[in-house]
SEVO-254901 format. One record per residue (C-alpha): chain; x, y, z; residue in one letter; residue number from 1. Coordinates in Angstrom, 2 decimals. Example, Ala and Ser with C-alpha at 12.3 -4.5 7.8 and 13.67 -1.06 7.14 Angstrom:
<sites>
  mol       px       py       pz  type  seq
    A    12.30    -4.50     7.80     A    1
    A    13.67    -1.06     7.14     S    2
</sites>
This chain:
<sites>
  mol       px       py       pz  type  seq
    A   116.49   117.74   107.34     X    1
    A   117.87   114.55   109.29     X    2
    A   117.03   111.15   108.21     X    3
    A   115.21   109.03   110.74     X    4
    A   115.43   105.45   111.92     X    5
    A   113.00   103.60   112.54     X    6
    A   113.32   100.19   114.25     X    7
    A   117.21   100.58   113.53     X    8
    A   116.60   100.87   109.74     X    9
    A   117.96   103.84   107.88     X   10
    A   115.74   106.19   105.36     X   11
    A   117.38   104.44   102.14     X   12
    A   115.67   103.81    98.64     X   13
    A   116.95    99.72    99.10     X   14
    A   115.40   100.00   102.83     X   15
    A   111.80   101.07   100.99     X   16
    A   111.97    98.73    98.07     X   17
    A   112.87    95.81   100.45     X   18
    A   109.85    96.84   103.04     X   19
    A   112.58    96.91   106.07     X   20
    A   111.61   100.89   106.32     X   21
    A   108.70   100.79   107.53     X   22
    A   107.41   104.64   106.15     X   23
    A   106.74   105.72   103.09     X   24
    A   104.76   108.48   102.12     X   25
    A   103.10   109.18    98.21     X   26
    A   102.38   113.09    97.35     X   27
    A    98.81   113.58    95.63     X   28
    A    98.19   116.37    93.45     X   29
    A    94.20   117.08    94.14     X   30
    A    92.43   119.58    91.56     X   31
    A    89.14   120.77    91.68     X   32
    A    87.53   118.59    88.63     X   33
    A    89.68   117.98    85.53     X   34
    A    92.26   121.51    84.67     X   35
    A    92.16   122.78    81.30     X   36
    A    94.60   121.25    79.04     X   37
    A    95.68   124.58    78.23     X   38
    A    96.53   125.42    82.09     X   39
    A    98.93   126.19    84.52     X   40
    A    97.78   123.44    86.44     X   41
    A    97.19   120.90    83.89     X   42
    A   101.06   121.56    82.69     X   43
    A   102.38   121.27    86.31     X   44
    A   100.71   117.86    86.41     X   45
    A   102.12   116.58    83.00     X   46
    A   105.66   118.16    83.99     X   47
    A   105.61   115.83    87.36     X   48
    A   104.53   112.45    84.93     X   49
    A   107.14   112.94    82.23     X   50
    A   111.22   112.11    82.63     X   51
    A   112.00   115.50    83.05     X   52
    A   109.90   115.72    86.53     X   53
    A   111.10   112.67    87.35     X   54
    A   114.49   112.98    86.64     X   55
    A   114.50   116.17    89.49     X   56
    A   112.50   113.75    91.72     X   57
    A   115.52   111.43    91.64     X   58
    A   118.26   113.99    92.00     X   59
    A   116.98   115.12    95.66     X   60
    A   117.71   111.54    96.41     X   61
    A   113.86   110.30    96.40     X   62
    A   112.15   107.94    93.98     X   63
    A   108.97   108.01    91.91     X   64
    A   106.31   106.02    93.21     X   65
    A   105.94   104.02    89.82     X   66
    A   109.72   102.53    90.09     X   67
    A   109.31   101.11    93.44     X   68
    A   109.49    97.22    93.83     X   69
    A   105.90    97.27    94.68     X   70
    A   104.40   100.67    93.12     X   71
    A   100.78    99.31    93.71     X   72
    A   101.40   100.10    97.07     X   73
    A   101.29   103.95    95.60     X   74
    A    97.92   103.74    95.18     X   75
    A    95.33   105.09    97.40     X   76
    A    93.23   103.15    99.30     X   77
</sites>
């Protein structure tokens, strides 16, 4: 994968939380109604909101959406 600039600015977590990148992007998990607690589906959901998921999320050198500066932005529309 190769970073991109955009308007000079480099792909970098500071560059998002300060709004000089201007991209972002925020993954959605979309199920069909609500999963079973009991589920493979309903566990992959829990596993991506706990520390554990989010502790991966960080290690690849990304972010979850709730620790940005401005996570309402994370929202949908």
């Amino acid at each position: 994968m190769q970073p991109v600039r955009i308007g000079g600015y480099p792909t970098t977590l500071e560059g998002v939380d300060s709004g000089a990148y201007p991209y972002w992007q925020t993954e959605y998990a979309h199920t069909y109604g609500e999963p079973p607690a009991d589920s493979l589906a309903a566990g992959f959901l829990r596993y991506l909101g706990n520390e554990v998921g989010k502790d991966i999320i960080r290690s690849h050198g990304d972010r979850p959406c709730a620790e940005l500066s401005e996570p309402l932005l994370c929202r949908p529309g």
